[in-house]
N, C-alpha and C positions, 0 to 999 in steps of 0.2 A: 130708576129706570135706566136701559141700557144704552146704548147710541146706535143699535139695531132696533131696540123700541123707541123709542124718539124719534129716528126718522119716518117706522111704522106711524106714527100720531098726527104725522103731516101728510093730508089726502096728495096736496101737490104734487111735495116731494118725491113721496111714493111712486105717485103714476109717472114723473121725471124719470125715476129711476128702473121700473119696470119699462117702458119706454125704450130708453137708454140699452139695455141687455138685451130685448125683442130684438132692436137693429144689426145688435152683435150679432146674435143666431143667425140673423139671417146673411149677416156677413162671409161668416164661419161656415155656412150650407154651402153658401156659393163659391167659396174655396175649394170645395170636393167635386162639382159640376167640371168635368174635361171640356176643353174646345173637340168638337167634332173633326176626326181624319187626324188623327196623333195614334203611334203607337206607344202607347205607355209604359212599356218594358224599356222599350229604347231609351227612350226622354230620360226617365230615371237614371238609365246607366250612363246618360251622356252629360246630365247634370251633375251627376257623382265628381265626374270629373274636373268640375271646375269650383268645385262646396269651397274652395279657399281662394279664389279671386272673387271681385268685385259681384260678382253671382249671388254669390254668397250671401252679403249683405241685399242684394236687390230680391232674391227670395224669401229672407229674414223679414225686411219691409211689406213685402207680398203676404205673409203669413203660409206660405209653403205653396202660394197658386204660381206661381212660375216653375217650379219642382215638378207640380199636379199638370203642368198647362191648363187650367182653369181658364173659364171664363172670364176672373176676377185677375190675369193672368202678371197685367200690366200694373196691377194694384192703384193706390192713392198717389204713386209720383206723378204722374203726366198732370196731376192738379198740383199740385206742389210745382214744380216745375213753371207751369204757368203764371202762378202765384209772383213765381219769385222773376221772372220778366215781366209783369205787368210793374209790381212795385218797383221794378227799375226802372220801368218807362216813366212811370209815375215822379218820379225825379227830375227827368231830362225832358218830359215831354209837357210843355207848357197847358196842353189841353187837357190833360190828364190829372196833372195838379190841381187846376180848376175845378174837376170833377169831382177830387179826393178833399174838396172844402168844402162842399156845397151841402154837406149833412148826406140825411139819408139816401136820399135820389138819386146825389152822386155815387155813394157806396154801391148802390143797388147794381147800376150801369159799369161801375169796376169790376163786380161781383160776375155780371154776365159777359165782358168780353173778359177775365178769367173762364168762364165755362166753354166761351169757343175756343180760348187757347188750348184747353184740357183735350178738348175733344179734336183739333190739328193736332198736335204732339203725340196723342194717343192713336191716331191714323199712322205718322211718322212712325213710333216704335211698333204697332203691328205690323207694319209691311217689313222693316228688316226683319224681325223676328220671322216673322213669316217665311219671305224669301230666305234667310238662312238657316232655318232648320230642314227645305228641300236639298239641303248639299249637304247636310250632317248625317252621321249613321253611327250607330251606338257601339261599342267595345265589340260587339260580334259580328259586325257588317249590317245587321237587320237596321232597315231604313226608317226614319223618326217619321216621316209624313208618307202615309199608305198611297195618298193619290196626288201627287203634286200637280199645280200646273195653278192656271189663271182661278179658278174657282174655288181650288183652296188656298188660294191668296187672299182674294176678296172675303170668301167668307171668314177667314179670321181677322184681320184688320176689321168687321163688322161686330164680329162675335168679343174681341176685344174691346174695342173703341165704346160697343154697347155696356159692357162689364164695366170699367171704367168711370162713365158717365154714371151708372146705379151708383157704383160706389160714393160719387162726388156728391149726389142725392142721397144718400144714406147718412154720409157727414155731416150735411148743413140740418138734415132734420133732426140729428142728432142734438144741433148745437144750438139748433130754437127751441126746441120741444121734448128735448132732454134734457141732460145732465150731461157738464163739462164742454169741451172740446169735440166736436162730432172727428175730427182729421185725426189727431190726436190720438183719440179712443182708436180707432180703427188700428193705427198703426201698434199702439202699445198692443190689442187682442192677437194682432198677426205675430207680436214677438212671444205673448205670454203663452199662446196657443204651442211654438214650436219648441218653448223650455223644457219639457218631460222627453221631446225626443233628444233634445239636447245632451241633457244627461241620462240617458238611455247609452247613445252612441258614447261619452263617456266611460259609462265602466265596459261597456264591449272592449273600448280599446284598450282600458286596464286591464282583462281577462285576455286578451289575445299579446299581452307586454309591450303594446305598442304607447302607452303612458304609464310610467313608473308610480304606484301605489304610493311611496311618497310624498308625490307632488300633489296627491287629490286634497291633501288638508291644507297644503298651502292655498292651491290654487281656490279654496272653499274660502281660507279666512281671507283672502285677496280680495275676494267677492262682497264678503260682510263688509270687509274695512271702507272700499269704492261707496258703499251704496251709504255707508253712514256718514261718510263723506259729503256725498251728494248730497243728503237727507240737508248737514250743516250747511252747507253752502248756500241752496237752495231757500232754507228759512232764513239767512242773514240778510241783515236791511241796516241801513247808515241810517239813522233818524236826525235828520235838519230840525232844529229846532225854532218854532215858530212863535210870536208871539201876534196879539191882537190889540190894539188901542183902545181904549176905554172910550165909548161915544155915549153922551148925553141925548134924550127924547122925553123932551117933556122931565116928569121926574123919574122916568127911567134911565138908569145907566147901562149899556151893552157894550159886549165887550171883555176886556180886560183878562182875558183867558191865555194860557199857555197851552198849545199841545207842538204834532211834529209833522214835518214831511218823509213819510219812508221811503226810499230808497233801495230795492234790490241790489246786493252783489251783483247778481248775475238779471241783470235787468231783461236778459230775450229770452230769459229760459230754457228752452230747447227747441227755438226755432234752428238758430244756427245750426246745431249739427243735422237737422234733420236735410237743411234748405242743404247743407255743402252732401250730401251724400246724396240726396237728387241728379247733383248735376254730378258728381263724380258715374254715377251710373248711367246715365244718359249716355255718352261716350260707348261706356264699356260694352249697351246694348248694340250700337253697330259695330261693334270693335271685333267681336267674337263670331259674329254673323258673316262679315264683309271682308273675305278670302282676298284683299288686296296686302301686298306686304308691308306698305309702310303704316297703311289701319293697323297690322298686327304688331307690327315692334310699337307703335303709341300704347295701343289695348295692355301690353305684356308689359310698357315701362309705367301703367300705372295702375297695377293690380298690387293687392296688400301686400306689405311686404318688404316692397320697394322703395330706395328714399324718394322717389317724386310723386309718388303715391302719399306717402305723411306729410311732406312738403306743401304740397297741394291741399290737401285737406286740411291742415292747419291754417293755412292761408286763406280761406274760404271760410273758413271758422272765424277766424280772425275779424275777416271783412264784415260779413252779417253779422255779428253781436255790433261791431259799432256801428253799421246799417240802421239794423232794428232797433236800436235803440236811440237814434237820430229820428227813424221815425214815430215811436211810440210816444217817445218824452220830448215836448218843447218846451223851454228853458224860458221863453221869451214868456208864451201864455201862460205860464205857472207865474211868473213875477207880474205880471198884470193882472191876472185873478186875484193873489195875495194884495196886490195896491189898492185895488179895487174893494173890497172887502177890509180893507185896514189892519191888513197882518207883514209884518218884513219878521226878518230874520235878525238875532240882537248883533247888533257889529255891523249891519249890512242896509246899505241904503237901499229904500224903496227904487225898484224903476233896474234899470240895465246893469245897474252894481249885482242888484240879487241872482238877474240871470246870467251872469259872467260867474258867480257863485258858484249858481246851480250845474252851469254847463261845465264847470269845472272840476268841478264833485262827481259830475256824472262821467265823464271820460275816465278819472282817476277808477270811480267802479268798475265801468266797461274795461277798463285793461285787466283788473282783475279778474273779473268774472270772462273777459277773452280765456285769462291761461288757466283758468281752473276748469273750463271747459278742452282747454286742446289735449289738458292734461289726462284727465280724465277719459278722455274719446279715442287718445292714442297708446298710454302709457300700459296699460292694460292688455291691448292688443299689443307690443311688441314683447312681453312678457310671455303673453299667449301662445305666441308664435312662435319665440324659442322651448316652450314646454310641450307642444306640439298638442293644445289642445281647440277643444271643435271651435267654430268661430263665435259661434254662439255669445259665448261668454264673457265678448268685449265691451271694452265700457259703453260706445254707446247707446248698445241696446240697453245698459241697465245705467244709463241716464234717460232714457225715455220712456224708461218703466217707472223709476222712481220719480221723473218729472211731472209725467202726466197723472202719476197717482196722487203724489201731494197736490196737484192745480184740483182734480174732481174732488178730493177732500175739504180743500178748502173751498171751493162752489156750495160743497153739501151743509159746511157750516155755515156759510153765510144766509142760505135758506133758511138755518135751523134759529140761526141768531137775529136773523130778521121777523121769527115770529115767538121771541122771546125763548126761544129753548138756550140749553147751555151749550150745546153743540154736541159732533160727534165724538169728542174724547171727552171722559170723564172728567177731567180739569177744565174742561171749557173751552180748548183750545189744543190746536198743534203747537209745540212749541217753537216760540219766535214768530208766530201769529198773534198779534196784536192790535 
């Protein structure tokens, strides 16, 4: 049987997975719904404009609804966004820790003042947007908002902020009663969605000699090489090796077993770049709006391209992978689970030796997997950009194509192998999934 029939054979799975695509369509619909009182001729030509700054990528993550001005306009960052100042607060704010130990009920109560933060921030970026597409006018003069004033102010900060919120509802039910990542998913369908036009606009620019035919097979095998890259990276794991103590009961012996602790390369996956490209766009959306001059020399010194622009995003890169991974992995409750259960590591004493081990294993990862991401997310695009081609086709959109594809893969497997199938590849596994 196939690993298309296999998953056919699991009702759950199934419905998980039909489920899961339903949300997408409806994502994907609501992408093409315009905010009411937009001239849509204009917007396009006035967007054109900007397809290689920071735009660029904040419409990539939108899936083309900031292009369209859609409803959906503002896309999944103002949740992201949110996300990533609550967990900082979470850090510094002794009440909030409290909350983030307390199990489910605490999660519950992070989870919702995340949803008010989504929904202020999401207010925040509609109103500049708003107010500054009334002073904008497209390459022919024609004005981008047909009736400006207080009422098409309000109604878009509503028409947004509401889009917004479905979205953030779209995600979480994704990621209870679906398959995968509901945040995730969204943002990889927004990038997969705008790949065909992608290279579309590609070979236009071949046929018009604005990229030289040459470079389309470099720029093609660049792409393979990146994603198979990522592919390796992504499936590496440091395996700790563990042992267990042989315990007497009765005339039972338990125990006595070897296996491992895996460890990630890249232990946050692709939260970091997505979390450092939130906040880089957050800026850029009053930056371009807000006709003050020194907004515009910041907006202009950190648009792609520019060294404070990779500066910056590397550094933010940098910073959440060992963020997130300080908070995903604790070093201390892993050597006390193992003590507890009567497993150490061979060479390593039970107790604070193991987690001085662990924590040190796991930094030594985290730097790695820091520069295989910066590399990756930037190296790409500076190549890009001297070959003058669409933005499209920088690494991080195809790190979190191929990120979020291998995480729902391996979701689908662990379904499959939890009810005894062999999983979705015919060997039984992804390779470097074990």
């Amino acid at each position: 049987m196939s690993g298309i029939g296999r998953i056919a054979a699991i009702p759950e799975l199934r419905r998980r997975i039909f489920f899961t695509l339903g949300m997408l369509a409806v994502y994907r619909m609501g992408v093409q719904i315009p905010t009411p009182g937009i001239n849509g001729e204009a917007l396009a030509a006035f967007f054109d404009q900007y397809s290689s700054t920071l735009f660029g990528m904040f419409n990539m993550f939108s899936g083309g609804g900031l292009e369209n001005f859609s409803i959906f306009a503002l896309g999944i960052m103002p949740y992201i966004s949110a996300s990533i100042i609550i967990q900082l607060l979470t850090v510094v704010v002794p009440q909030l820790e409290a909350l983030s130990k307390e199990g489910e009920s605490g999660r519950r109560k992070i989870t919702q003042y995340t949803r008010y933060g989504t929904v202020v921030l999401s207010i925040i970026q509609g109103f500049f947007i708003a107010a500054g597409l009334e002073g904008h006018t497209g390459p022919n003069g024609m004005p981008i908002v047909m009736d400006p004033g207080l009422q098409f102010r309000l109604m878009t900060v509503l028409t947004l902020t509401s889009g917004t919120a479905f979205i953030m509802w779209l995600g979480e039910q994704m990621t209870e009663r679906g398959i995968g990542n509901g945040i995730s998913l969204i943002i990889f369908s927004g990038i997969v969605a705008r790949l065909p036009a992608a290279f579309a606009n590609s070979f236009e620019l071949i046929k018009a000699g604005e990229l030289s035919l040459m470079f389309a097979p470099v720029i093609l095998a660049m792409m393979i090489a990146v994603i198979a890259f990522i592919i390796f990276m992504e499936t590496s794991q440091r395996r700790i090796p563990i042992q267990y103590a042989k315990r007497v009961v009765g005339r039972h012996v338990y125990g006595g077993q070897s296996s491992h602790l895996p460890l990630k390369i890249n232990v946050s996956g692709v939260i970091p770049p997505i979390f450092a490209s939130s906040i880089m766009m957050f800026p850029a959306t009053i930056g371009t709006f807000v006709q003050v001059d020194w907004v515009q020399r910041a907006s202009a010194a950190l648009s792609p391209g520019t060294p404070w622009y990779y500066l910056l995003y590397v550094g933010l890169i940098v910073f959440f992978c060992f963020f997130y991974a300080a908070v995903t992995f604790k070093p201390d409750d892993v050597a006390e689970n193992l003590k507890k259960n009567g497993g150490f590591i061979p060479g390593i004493r039970p107790g604070k030796k193991t987690a001085d081990f662990l924590d040190k294993t796991l930094m030594r990862l985290t730097v790695i997997g820091a520069i295989y991401l910066s590399a990756v997310c930037v190296m790409p695009t500076l190549l890009i950009s001297s070959l003058n081609v669409p933005f499209y086709f920088g690494g991080t959109a195809l790190l979190i194509v191929v990120g979020v594809a291998i995480d729902t893969i391996s979701q689908i497997e662990s379904h499959m192998i939890m009810r005894n199938y062999d999983g979705f590849m015919k060997a039984g596994r992804i390779p470097g999934r074990r």
